[in-house]
Residue frames relative to the residue before (quaternion, step in Angstrom):
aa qw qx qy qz dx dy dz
X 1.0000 0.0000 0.0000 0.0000 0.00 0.00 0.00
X 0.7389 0.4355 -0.2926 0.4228 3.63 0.74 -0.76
X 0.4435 0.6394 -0.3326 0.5328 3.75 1.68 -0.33
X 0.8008 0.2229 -0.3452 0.4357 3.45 0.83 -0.88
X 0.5875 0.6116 -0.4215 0.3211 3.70 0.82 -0.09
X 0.5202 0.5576 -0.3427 0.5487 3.54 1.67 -0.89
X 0.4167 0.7153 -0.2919 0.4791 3.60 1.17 -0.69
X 0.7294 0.6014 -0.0544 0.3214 2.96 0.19 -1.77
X 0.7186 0.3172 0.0053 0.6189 2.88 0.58 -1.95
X 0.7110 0.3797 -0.4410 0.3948 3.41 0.17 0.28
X 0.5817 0.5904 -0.4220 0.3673 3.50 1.11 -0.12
X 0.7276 0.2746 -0.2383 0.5817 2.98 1.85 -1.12
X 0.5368 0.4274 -0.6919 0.2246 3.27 -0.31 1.40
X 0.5508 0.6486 -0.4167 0.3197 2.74 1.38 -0.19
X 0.5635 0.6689 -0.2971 0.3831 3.49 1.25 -1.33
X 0.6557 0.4886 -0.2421 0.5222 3.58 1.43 -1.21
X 0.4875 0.7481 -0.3592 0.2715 3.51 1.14 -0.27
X 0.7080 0.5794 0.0647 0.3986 2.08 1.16 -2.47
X 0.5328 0.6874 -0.1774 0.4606 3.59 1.58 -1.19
X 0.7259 0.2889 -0.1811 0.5973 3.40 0.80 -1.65
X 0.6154 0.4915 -0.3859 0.4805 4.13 0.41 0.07
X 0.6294 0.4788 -0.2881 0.5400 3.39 0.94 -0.05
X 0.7013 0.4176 -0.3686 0.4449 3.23 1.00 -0.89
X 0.6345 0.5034 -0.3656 0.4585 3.37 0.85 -1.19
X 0.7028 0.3869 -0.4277 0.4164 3.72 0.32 -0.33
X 0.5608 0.5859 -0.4525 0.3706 3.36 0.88 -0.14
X 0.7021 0.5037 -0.1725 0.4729 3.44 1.25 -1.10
X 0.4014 0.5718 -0.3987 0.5941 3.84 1.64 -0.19
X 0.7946 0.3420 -0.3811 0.3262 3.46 0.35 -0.98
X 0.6865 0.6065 -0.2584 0.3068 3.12 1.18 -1.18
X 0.7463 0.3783 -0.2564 0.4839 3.28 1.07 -0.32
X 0.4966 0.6543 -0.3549 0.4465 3.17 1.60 0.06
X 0.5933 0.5138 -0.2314 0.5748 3.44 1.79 -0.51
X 0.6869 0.4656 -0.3120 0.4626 3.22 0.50 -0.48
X 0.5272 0.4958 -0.4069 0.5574 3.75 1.13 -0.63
X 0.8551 0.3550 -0.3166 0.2064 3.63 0.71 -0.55
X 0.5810 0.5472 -0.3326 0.5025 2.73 1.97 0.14
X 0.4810 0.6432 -0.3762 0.4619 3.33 1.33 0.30
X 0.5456 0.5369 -0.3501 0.5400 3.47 1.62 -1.24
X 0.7733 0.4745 -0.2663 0.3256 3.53 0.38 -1.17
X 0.3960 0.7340 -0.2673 0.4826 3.31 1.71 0.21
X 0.8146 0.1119 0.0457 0.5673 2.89 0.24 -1.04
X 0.1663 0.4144 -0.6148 0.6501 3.48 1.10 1.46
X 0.9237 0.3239 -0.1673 0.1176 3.03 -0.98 -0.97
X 0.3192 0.7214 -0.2651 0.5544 2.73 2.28 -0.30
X 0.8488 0.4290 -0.0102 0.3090 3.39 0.52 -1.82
X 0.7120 0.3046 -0.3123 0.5503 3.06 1.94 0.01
X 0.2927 0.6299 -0.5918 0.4091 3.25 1.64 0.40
X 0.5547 0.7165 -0.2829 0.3145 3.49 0.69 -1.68
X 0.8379 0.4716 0.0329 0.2727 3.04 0.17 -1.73
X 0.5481 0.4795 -0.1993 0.6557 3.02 1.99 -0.86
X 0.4214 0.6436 -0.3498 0.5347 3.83 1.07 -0.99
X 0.8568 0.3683 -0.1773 0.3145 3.54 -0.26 -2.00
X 0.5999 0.4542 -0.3449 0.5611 3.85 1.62 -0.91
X 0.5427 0.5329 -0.5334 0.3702 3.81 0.57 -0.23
X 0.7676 0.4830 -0.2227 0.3576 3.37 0.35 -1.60
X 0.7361 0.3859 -0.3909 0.3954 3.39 1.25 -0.69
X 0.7127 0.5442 -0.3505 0.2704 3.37 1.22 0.26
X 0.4667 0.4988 -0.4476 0.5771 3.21 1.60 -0.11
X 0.5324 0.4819 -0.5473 0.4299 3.87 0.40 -0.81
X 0.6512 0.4492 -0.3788 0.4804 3.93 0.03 -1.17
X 0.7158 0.4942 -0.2790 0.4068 3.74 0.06 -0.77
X 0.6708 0.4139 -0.3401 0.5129 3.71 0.93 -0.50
X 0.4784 0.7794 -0.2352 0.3291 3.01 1.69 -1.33
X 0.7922 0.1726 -0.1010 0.5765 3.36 0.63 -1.66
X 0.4316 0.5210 -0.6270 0.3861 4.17 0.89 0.59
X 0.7553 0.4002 -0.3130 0.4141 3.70 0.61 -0.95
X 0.6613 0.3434 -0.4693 0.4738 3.57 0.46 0.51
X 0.4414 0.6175 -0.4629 0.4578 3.38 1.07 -0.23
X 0.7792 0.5416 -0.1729 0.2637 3.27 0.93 -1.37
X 0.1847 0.8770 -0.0279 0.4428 2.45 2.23 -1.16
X 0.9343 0.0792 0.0233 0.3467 3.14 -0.56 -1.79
X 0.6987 0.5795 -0.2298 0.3509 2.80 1.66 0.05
X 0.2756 0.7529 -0.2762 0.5300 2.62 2.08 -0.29
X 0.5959 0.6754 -0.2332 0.3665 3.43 0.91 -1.95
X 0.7515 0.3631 -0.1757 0.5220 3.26 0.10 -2.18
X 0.5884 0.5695 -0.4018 0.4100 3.83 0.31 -0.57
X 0.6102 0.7624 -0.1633 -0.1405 3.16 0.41 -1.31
């Protein structure tokens, strides 16, 4: 009788083993996702950014070359 309870009890520690290794892998994953939705954050952040920064430098260039346009015409008029 005591062979099978040691039995026993060893099957369920194992079962409880198993339990807490599952859980913790569950939580590896879960926060592995989240790191990747965090990466993908701040991607998207950075080409908002970036798209932002090539606008401005192209209108800036575009006013850029109306006022010397303007400029030189002013010149040839003068």
């Amino acid at each position: 009788m005591n062979f099978i309870s040691n039995i026993i009890a060893q099957q369920q520690m194992s079962a409880n083993d198993l339990q807490n290794a599952m859980t913790i892998a569950t939580q590896i994953q879960a926060d592995a996702q989240k790191q990747q939705m965090e990466r993908w954050k701040i991607l998207q952040d950075t080409q908002t950014k970036i798209f932002e920064i090539q606008q401005d430098v192209t209108v800036n260039k575009a006013k850029t070359q109306d006022k010397m346009y303007q400029k030189w015409d002013e010149y040839i008029r003068g």
